[in-house]
C-alpha positions as CSV (number, residue, x, y, z in Angstrom):
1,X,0.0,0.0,0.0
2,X,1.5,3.7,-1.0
3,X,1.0,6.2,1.6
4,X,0.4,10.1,1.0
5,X,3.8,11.9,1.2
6,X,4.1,13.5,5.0
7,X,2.9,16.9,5.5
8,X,5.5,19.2,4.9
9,X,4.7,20.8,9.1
10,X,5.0,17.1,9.9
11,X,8.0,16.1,8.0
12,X,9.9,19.7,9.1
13,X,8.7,18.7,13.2
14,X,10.2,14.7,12.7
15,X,13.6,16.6,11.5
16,X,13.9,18.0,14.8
17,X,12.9,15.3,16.9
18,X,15.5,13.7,19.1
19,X,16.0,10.4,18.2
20,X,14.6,8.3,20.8
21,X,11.0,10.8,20.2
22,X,11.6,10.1,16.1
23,X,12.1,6.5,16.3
24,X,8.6,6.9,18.5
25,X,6.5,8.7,16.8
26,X,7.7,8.9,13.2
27,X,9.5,5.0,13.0
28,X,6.5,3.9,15.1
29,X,8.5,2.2,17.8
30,X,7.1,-0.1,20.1
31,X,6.8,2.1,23.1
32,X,6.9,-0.7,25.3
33,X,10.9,-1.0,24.6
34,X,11.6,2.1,25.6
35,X,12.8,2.9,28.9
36,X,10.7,5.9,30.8
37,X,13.7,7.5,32.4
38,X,15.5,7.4,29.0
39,X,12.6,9.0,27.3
40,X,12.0,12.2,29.9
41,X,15.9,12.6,30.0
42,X,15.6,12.9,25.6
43,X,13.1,15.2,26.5
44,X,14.3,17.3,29.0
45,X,12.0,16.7,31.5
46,X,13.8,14.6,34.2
47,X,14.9,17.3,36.1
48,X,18.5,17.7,34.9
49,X,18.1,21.3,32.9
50,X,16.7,23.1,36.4
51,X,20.3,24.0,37.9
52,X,18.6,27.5,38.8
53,X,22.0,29.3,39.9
54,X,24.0,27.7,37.0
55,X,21.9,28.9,34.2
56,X,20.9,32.3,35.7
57,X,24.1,33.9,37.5
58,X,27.1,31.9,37.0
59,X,27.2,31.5,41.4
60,X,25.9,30.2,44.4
61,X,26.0,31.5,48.2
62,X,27.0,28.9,50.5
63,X,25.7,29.5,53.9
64,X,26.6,26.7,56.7
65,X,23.4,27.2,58.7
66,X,21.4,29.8,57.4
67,X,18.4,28.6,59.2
68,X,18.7,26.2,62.6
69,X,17.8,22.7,62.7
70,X,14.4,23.9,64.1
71,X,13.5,26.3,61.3
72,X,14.8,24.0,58.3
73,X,12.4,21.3,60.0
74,X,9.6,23.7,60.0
75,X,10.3,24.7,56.4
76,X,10.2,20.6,55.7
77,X,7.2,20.1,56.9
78,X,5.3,22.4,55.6
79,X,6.6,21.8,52.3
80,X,5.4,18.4,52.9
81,X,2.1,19.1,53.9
82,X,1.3,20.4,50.9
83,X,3.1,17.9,48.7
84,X,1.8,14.9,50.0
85,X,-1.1,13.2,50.8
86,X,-1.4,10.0,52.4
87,X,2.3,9.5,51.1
88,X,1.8,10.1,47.5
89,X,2.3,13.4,46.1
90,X,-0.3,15.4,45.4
91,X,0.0,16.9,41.7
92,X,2.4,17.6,38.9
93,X,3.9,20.8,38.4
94,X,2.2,22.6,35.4
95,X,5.8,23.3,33.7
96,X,7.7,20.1,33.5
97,X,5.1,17.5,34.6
98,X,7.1,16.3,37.7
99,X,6.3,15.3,40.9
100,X,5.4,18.9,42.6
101,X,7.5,19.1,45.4
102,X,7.3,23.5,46.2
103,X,5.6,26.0,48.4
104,X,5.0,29.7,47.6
105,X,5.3,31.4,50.1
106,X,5.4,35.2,51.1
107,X,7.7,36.9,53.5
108,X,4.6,36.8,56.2
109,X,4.3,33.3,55.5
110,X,7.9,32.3,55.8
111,X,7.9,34.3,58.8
112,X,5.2,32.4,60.5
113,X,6.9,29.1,59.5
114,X,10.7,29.6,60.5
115,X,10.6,32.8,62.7
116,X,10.7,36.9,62.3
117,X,14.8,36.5,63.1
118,X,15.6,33.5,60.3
119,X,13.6,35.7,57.9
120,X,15.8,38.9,58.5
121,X,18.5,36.8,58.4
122,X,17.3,35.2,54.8
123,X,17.2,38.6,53.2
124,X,20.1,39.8,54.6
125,X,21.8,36.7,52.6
126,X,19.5,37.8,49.8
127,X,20.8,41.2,49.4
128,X,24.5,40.2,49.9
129,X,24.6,37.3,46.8
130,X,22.7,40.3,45.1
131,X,25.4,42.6,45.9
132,X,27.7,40.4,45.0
133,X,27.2,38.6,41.6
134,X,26.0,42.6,40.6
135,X,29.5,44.0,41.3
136,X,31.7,43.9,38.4
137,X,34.9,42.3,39.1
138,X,33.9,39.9,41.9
């Protein structure tokens, strides 16, 4: 049987297909023989590309300690709170499709998590990385 030539939006998408994705969709692969962790890394989507500090300043402040053991626990569980339910997590994040593992938060809120000081102190840290990766020369 002779099949229609691809349309040309088709044919111009399949050229820029990653491989494992052509061999899916346009070589009609047996998805069954691909490997799910292979697939999101093809695609970008297995968490690899979100190195935050690398992409968007070239730095990183390390702080030892910048909250206290009792404040990072805090932080924890309400992060968990929200993130899971009955051990699962409860959605996917509406960017990449992962597990959503966050909480927004506002300064009032962080402050009535960890504590008025740890927040002061947070800015503070804040302001100085600012500071820092905005001088020329450092």
């Amino acid at each position: 049987m002779d099949f229609p030539p691809l349309p040309l939006a088709y044919a111009a998408a399949a050229e820029t297909m990653v491989p494992l994705v052509h061999s899916l969709i346009v070589g009609n692969m047996d998805p069954s023989k691909v490997d799910a962790d292979e697939l999101l890394h093809a695609l970008h989507l297995d968490g690899s590309s979100h190195d935050w500090t690398g992409r968007l300043c070239n730095g990183l402040l390390q702080v030892p300690v910048a909250l206290d053991g009792a404040a990072c626990a805090a932080l924890r569980t309400a992060v968990d709170s929200t993130s899971f339910t009955d051990g699962d997590f409860v959605a996917k994040d509406s960017v990449d499709r992962l597990w959503d593992y966050q909480l927004n938060l506002t300064v009032q809120s962080l402050s009535a998590i960890v504590g008025d000081s740890a927040v002061t102190r947070l800015l503070a840290l804040a302001a100085r990385f600012h500071d820092e990766v905005s001088t020329p020369g450092l």
